[in-house]
C-alpha positions in Angstrom: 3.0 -17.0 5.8 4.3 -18.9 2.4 6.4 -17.1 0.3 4.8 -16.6 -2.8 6.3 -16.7 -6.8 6.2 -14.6 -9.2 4.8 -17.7 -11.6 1.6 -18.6 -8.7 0.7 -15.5 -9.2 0.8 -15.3 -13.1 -0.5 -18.5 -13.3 -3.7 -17.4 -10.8 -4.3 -14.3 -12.5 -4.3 -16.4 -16.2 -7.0 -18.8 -14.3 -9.6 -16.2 -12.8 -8.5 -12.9 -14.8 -8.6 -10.8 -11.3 -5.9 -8.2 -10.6 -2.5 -9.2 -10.1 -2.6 -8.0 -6.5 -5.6 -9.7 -5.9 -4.2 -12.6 -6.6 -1.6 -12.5 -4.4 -3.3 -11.8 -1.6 -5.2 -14.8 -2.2 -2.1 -16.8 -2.6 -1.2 -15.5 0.6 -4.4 -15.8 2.8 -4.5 -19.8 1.7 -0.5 -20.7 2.5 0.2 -21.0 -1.5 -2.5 -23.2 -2.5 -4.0 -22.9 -6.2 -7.1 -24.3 -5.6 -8.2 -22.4 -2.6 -7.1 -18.6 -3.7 -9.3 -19.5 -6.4 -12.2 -20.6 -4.2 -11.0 -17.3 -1.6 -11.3 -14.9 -5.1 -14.7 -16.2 -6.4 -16.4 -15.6 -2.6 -15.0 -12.1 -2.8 -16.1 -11.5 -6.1 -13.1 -10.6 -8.1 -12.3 -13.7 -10.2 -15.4 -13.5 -12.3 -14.3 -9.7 -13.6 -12.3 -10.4 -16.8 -15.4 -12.7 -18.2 -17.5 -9.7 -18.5 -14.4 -7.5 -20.3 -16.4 -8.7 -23.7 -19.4 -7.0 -23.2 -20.7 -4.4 -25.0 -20.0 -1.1 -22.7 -21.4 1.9 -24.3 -23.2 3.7 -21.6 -20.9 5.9 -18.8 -20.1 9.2 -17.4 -17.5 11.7 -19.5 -16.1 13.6 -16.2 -13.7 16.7 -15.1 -11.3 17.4 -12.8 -9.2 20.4 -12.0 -6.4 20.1 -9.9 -5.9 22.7 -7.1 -4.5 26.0 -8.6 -6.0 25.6 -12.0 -3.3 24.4 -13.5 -3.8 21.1 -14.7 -7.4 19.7 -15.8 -8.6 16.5 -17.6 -11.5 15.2 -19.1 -12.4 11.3 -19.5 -14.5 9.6 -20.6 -15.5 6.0 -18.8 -18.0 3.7 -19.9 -20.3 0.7 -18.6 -23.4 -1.1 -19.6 -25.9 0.2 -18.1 -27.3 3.5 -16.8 -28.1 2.3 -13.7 -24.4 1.7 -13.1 -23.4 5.2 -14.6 -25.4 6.3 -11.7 -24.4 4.8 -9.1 -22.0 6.3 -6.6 -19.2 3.8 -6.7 -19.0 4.3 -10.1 -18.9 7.9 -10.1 -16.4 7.7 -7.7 -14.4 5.2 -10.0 -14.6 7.9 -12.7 -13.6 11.0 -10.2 -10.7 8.8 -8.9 -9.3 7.7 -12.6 -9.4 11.3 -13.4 -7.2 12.5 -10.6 -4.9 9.3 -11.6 -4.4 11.4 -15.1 -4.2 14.8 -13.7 -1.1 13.3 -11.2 0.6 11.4 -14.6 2.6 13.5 -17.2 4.0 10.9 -19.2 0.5 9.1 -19.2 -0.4 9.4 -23.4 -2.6 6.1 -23.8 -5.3 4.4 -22.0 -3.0 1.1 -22.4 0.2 -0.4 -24.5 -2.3 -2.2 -27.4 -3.6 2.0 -28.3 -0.1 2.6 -28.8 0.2 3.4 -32.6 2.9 1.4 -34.3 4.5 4.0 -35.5 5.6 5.6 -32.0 6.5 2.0 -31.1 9.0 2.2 -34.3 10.0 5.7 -33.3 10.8 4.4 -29.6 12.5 1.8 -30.6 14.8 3.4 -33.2 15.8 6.1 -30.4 16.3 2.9 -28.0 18.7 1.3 -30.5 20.8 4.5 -31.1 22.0 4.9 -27.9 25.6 5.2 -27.0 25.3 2.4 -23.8 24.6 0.3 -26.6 27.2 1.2 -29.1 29.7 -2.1 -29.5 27.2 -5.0 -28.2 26.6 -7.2 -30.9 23.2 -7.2 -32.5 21.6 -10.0 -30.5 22.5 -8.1 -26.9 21.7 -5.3 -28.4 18.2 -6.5 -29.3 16.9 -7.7 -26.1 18.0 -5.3 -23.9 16.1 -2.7 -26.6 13.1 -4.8 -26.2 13.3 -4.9 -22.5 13.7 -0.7 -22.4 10.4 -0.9 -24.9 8.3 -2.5 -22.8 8.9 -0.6 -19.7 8.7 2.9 -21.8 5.0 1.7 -23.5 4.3 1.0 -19.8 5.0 4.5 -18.6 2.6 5.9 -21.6 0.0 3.4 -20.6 -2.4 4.9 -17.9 -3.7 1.2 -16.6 -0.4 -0.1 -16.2 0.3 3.0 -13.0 0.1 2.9 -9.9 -3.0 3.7 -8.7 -1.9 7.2 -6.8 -3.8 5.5 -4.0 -2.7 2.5 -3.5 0.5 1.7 -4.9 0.2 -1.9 -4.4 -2.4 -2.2 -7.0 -2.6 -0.9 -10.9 -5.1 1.4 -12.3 -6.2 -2.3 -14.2 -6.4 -3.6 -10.6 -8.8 -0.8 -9.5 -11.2 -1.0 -12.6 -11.2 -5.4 -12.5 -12.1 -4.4 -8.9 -14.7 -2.3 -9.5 -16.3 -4.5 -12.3 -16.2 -7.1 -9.9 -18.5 -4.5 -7.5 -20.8 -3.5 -9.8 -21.6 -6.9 -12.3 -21.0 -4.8 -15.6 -18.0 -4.8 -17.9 -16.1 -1.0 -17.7 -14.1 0.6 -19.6 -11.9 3.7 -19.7 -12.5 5.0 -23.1 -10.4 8.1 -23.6 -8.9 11.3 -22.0 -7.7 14.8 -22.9 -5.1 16.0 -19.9 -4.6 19.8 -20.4 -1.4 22.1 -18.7 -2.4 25.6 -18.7 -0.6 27.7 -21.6 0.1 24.1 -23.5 -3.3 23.6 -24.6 -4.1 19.7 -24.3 -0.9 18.2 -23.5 -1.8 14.2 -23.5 -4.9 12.9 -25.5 -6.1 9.5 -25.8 -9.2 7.8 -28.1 -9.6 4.2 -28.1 
């Protein structure tokens, strides 16, 4: 089996907007070549997925879930196109599973990085850059390596950028791009409240 880069699979990904492991297992099944991981992704349905992320998703399921012992619940919201999606089982299923996902994530605050409010970017950043590992290194060192901590620490409060609980080869992005591939309608995850018992809602997030 070819040995497959970093930059095929970015640059598959950029072509057909399917999920990153997708797209390396394409890669894969055709020895490395472009042309037919793109052919291998459109007969299995995923690289048509990102084309329908613009449209307009306002119908869905708002679901629960209670983890064993009572301890932890979450509510979320999901949405899709049409009700006869939000009915279907898949879908529920989808929703059940993304909920679970949120119950099993503490640091989880934001659906993804673009919610993130500037302001907790700035505050991040500012504790990044007062460090003491970073105390001495000129300005420009000190810069990128701040920028490279930032990006992983947005990516720990985004909830699509996890690993799916499972599957960890594939995000939570991954799973919904999968399941919009499934079911022919664009889906979103919308927002979710995540609540600890005797903290009241610990992590909530509105799009």
């Amino acid at each position: 089996m070819a040995e497959i880069s970093a930059k095929a699979v970015k640059e598959l990904r950029e072509r057909t907007n399917a999920g990153m492991m997708d797209c390396k297992k394409a890669l894969q099944e055709t020895d490395g070549d472009m042309e037919k991981a793109i052919e291998w992704l459109r007969q299995k349905g995923l690289a048509s997925a990102g084309k329908k992320a613009g449209r307009v998703a306002a119908e869905g399921l708002v679901d629960s879930y209670i983890h064993t012992g009572g301890r932890i619940g979450v509510l979320v919201e999901v949405n899709c196109e049409t009700d006869f999606v939000a009915r279907n089982q898949a879908f529920s299923e989808l929703v059940r599973n993304i909920a679970m996902q949120i119950a099993a994530c503490p640091n989880v605050e934001y659906v993804r990085v673009s919610d993130i409010p500037p302001e907790v970017v700035a505050k991040e950043k500012a504790i990044e850059m007062g460090k003491d590992d970073l105390a001495g290194k000129p300005e420009n060192i000190r810069e990128k390596i701040v920028v490279g901590r930032i990006d992983k620490r947005l990516k720990e409060m985004s909830l699509v950028d996890q690993a799916y609980i499972k599957d960890q080869n594939k995000s939570v992005e991954d799973l919904v791009k999968e399941a919009i591939a499934q079911l022919g309608e664009n889906i979103q995850i919308r927002r979710f409240s995540r609540y600890v018992l005797g903290e009241g809602i610990e992590k909530s997030s509105e799009e």
